[in-house]
N, C-alpha and C positions, 0 to 999 in steps of 0.2 A: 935951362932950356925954356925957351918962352913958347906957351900956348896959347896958340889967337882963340879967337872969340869962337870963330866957326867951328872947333871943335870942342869945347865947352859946351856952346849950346848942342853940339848933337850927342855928349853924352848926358848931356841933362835932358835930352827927349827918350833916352833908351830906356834911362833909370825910371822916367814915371812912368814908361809902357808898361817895366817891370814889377814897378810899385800897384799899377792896376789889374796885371794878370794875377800876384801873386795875391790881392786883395780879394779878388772875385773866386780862387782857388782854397781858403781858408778852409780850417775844418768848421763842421754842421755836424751838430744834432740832433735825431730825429727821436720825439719825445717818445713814450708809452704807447699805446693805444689804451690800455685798459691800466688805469692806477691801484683795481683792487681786481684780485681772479674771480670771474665772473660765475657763478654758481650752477654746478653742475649738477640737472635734476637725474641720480639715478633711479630706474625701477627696484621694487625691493626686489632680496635673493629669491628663486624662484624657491616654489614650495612644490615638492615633489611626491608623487602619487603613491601612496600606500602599497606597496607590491602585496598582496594579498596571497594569503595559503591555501592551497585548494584543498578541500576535502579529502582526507583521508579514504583510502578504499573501507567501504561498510559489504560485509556479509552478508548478504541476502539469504533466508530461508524459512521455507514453506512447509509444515509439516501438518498433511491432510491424515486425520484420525480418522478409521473406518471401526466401528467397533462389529465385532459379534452380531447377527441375526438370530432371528427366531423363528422358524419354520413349522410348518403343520400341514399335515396332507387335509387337503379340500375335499368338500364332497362332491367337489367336479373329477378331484383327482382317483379316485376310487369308488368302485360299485358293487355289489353285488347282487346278484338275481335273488329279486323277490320268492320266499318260498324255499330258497337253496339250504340244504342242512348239511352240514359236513361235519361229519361226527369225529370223533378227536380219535387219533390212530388210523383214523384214514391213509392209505399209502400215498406216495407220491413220488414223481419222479419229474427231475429237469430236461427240458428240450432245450437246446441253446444254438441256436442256427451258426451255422460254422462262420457268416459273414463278419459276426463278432470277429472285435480283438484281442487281442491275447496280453494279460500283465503275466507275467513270470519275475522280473525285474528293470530296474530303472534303464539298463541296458538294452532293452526290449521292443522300446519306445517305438512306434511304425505311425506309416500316414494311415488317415482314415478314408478305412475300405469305402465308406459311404461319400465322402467328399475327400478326394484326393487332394483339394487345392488348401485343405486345411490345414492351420499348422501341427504340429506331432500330436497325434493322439494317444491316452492310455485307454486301451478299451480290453477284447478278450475274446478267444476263437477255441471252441472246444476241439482239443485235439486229442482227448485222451488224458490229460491231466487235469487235475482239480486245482483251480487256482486260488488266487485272492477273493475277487468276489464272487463268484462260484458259491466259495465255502461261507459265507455270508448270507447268502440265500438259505442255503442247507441249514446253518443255523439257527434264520430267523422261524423256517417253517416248521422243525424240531419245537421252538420255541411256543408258534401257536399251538402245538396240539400235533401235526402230521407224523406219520411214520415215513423215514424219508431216504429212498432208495438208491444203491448206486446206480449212476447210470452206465458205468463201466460193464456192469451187467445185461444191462437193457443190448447195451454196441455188439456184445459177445455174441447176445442170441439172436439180434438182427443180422449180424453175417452170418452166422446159420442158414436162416430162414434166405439171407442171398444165394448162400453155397448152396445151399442142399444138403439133406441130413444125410451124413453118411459116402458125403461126396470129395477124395482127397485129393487139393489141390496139383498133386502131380498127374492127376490121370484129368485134366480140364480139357483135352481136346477130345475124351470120349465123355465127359458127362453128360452133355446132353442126349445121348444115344440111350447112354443108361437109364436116366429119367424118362425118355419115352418108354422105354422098355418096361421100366416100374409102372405106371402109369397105363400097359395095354396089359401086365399079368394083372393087375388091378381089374380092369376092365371085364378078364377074361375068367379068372379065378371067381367074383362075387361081383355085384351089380354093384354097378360104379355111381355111386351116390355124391350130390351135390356137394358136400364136405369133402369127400376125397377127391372129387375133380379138382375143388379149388386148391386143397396139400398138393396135388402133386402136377398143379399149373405152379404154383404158386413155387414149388421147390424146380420148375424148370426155368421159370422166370429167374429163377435166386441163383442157377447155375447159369445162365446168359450173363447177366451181369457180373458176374466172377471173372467172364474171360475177359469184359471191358473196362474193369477197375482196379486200380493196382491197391496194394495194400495198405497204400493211408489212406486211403479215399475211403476204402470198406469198413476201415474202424470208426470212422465218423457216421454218426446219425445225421443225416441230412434235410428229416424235416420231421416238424411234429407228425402228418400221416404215418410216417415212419415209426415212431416211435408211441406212437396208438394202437400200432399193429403189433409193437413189440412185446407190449402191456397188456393185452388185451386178457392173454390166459394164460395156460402152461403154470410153471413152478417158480417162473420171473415172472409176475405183473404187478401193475399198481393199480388204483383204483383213480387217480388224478391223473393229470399231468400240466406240469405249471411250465409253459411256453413262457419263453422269455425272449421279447422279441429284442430288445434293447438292453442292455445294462452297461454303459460304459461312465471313463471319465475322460472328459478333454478341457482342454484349452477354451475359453469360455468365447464367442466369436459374436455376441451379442452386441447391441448399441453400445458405443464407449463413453465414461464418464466423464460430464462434464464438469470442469474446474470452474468454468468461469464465475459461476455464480456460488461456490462455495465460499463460505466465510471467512476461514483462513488466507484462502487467494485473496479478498475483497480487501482485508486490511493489511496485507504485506502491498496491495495496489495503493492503497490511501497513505501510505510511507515512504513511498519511493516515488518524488515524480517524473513520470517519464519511462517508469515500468509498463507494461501492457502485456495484455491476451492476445495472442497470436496465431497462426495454424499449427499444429502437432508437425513436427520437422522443420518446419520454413526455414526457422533461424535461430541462434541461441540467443538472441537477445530478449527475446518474449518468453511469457508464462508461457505454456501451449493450453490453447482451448480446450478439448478433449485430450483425453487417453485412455487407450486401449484395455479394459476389464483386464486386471493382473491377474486373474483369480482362475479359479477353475470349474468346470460345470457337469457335474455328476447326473445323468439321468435314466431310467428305472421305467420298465414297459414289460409287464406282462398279461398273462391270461392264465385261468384254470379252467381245465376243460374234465369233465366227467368221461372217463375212460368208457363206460359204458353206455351210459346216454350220450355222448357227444356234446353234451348240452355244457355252455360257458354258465360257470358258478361265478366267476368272479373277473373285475376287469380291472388292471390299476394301470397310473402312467406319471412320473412324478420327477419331478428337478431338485435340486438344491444346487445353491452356489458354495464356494470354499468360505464364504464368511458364516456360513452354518454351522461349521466344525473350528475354525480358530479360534480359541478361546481367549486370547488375546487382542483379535480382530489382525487388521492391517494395517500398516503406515505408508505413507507414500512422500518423501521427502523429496525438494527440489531445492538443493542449493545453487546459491550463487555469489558473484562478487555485482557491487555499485563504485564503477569508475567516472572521472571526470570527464569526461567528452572534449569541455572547451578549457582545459586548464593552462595548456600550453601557449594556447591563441591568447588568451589572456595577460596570463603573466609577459609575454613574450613581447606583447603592445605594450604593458605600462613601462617595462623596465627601455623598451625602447624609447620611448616619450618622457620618461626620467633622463636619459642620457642625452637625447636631441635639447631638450630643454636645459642642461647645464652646459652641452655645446653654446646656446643661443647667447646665454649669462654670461659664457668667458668673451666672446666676440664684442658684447656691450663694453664687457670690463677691457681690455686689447683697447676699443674707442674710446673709451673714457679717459684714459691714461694717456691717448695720443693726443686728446684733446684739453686734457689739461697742462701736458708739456708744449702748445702752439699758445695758449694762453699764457704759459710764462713766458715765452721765448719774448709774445708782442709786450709784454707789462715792463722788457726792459729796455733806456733809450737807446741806438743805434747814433754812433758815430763815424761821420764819412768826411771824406772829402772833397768839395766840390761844389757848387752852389748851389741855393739853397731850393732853385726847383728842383733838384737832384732827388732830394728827401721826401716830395708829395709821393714820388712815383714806390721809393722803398714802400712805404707806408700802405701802400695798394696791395702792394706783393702779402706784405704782411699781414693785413686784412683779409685778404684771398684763399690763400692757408689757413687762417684762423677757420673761414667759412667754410673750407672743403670737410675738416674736422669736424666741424660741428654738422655737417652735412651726414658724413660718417656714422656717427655718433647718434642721431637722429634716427638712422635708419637701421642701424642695428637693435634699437631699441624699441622699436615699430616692430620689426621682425621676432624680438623674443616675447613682446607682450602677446602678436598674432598667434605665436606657437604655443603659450603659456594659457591661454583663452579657447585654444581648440582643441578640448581633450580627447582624446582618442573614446570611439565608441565603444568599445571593448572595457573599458573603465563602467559600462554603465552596463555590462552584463551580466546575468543570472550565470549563475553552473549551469550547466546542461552535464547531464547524466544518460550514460551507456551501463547496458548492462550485460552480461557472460553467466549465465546459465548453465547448468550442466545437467545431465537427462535426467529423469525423476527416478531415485531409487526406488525400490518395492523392500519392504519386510514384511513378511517372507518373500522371497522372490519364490515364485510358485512355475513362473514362467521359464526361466531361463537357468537350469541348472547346470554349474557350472563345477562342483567338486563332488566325491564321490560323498561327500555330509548331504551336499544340498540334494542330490539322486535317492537320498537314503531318506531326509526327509520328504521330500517330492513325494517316495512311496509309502508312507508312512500316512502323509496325509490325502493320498487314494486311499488307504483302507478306512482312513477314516472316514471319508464322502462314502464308501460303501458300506460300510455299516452303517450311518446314518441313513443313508436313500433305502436302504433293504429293511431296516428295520420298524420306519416310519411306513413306509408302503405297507408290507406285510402284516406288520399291526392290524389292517384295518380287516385280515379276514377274521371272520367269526366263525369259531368253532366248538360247536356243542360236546360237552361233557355225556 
């Protein structure tokens, strides 16, 4: 087969079109960008905040020593009249105004007749028994010298002298008829002399008042006149009589003591910062300022009066408090506990700011790793195919990635240095301390008796405050041998 020329030459134009597309098509390689991995500055691992231990709970306590006093009657507290002789065996007998109160027992305990708003009073009301302190007076004046009379006696013969002698209660709605009658044969019989006028007023008087008092009224003496009258003569008298206008013991209602400035408070304050003196109730967080006299307050008022002259031999009036008779004194204990206010706030920031901060670390280390695998990926060459401006543009691509990495990288690294530089304020806090208090005990509690022990000594140490107050008082009369 013969091939002209014409088609020769146009497969020899095809062949070199071909020879030049597939020349311009060759494969290209695009080099490295980085022939050595470029150094990646990391920050160091973060160092992490000391989680700190708070303070253990400490025991707070307060223990105020009151010891023992020492008493002595003044000579403002007792007097006697110049001139007065009271010869030893002189009789005597006690007036005891009924407004008194009454000890029998701890059971007994009543408000005080003289100030109702006060708290429980132990006091004493003559009703025909002899009580506690009573018999403590009787005692003391047996003691100085006096002959010292029942007054069970004196009550006997002053309702007489109400009733009328000879006058019996069942016939009360004629006694006074009777009494007149006694009183006009008197008249009529012998001349009715100023004595017998006043027996036999005096016995109708005594029968009026029988119809208006019932029978415990009558067994009470109601005032010393009364019982000056009772004593005066006849087969019962006395030659004294020792009015006693006060004798009780209460609940002490005086100024209350203050802690603040006591010693003990001052250096359990100087150990504890953040403790304080506060008002009595406010809060249990504070010492309290004051408190209330635990104690008890025994006080002693009378007179002697000469039965015959009327005339006052003798004046006393005298106090003691319960630390005059404890011999042990008083204690006054205020426990408590020292808690941490800010321990939780604290601990709660660092361990938080520990964990933000190892979050921050792994985000750097996450970038770091991404950016050290864009740094291998560019440090290897790339083979394509296609010509050879094909390759600038890969090369951009790869550059771009490298950049956004390192961009990454960069800013997580900003952000944990920033977090790692801004400690939390709570890192640079003190404790702060709360405190819990609980009321102040008393030893002895004198106040608040609460078992039939504590009511048993309660009364125990009333007789003791009366015997002290009776016998310190009375001492001071003077009586001639």
């Amino acid at each position: 087969m013969k091939i002209t020329r014409s088609v020769v030459n146009a497969n020899a134009i095809i062949v070199a079109v071909a020879m030049v597309f597939l020349a311009g098509c060759a494969t290209q390689t695009v080099p490295p960008l980085y022939t050595t991995m470029p150094k990646i500055d990391m920050p160091p691992p973060p160092q992490l905040l000391k989680v700190p231990v708070p303070p253990a709970q400490k025991p707070i306590s307060v223990a105020i020593k009151i010891p023992k006093t020492t008493t002595a009657v003044s000579a403002e507290s007792a007097i006697m009249r110049r001139g007065a002789v009271i010869k030893a065996g002189a009789s005597v007998v006690i007036s005891v105004p009924s407004a008194l109160q009454r000890i029998q027992d701890a059971s007994s305990r009543v408000k005080d007749a003289v100030n109702p708003g006060a708290k429980e009073t132990i006091g004493f009301r003559t009703d025909g028994y002899f009580n506690v302190l009573e018999q403590y007076i009787e005692r003391e004046l047996i003691a100085a010298g006096f002959l010292v009379k029942d007054r069970s006696r004196f009550e006997a013969k002053l309702r007489d002298l109400r009733d009328g002698v000879g006058v019996a209660p069942a016939n009360k709605g004629v006694a006074p008829v009777q009494a007149i009658a006694s009183a006009q044969a008197a008249g009529d019989g012998e001349a009715l002399s100023a004595d017998n006028l006043f027996e036999k007023g005096r016995q109708f008087v005594g029968v009026m008042m029988s119809l208006f008092t019932d029978k415990s009224s009558r067994e009470e003496m109601f005032d010393t006149a009364e019982v000056i009258r009772a004593a005066q003569d006849g087969s019962v008298s006395a030659d004294y009589v020792l009015q006693v206008n006060d004798l009780s013991v209460r609940h002490y209602t005086g100024e209350p003591m203050m802690l603040t400035s006591r010693p003990e408070v001052q250096a359990v304050l100087g150990e504890n910062p953040g403790l304080r003196v506060g008002v009595a109730g406010e809060e249990r967080e504070a010492i309290p300022a004051t408190l209330a006299q635990p104690w008890m307050l025994a006080h002693f008022n009378a007179k002697l009066i000469n039965v015959k002259t009327g005339t006052i031999d003798w004046i006393g009036d005298f106090s003691v408090e319960s630390l005059a008779v404890l011999e042990d004194g008083m204690t006054i204990d205020i426990s408590g506990r020292r808690l941490t206010a800010n321990a939780k706030t604290i601990v709660d920031a660092i361990n938080s700011f520990n964990k933000s901060l190892v979050d921050f670390y792994q985000n750097v280390q996450v970038a770091s790793n991404n950016l050290a695998n864009a740094y291998r990926e560019v440090m290897q060459p790339v083979t394509y195919y296609g010509d050879y401006g094909g390759g600038e543009a890969m090369q951009e691509q790869r550059k771009a990635k490298t950049e956004a990495a390192e961009r990454v990288f960069a800013a997580q690294v900003k952000a944990y240095k920033s977090a790692r530089d801004n400690l939390p304020p709570e890192s640079r806090m003190d404790w702060a301390y709360i405190y819990v208090l609980d009321q102040p005990a008393v030893t002895p509690d004198l106040a608040n008796p609460k078992t039939e022990n504590d009511d048993q000594r309660l009364m125990n140490h009333v007789r003791a405050l009366g015997s002290k107050i009776t016998h310190d008082l009375l001492g001071t009369l003077k009586v001639t041998e």
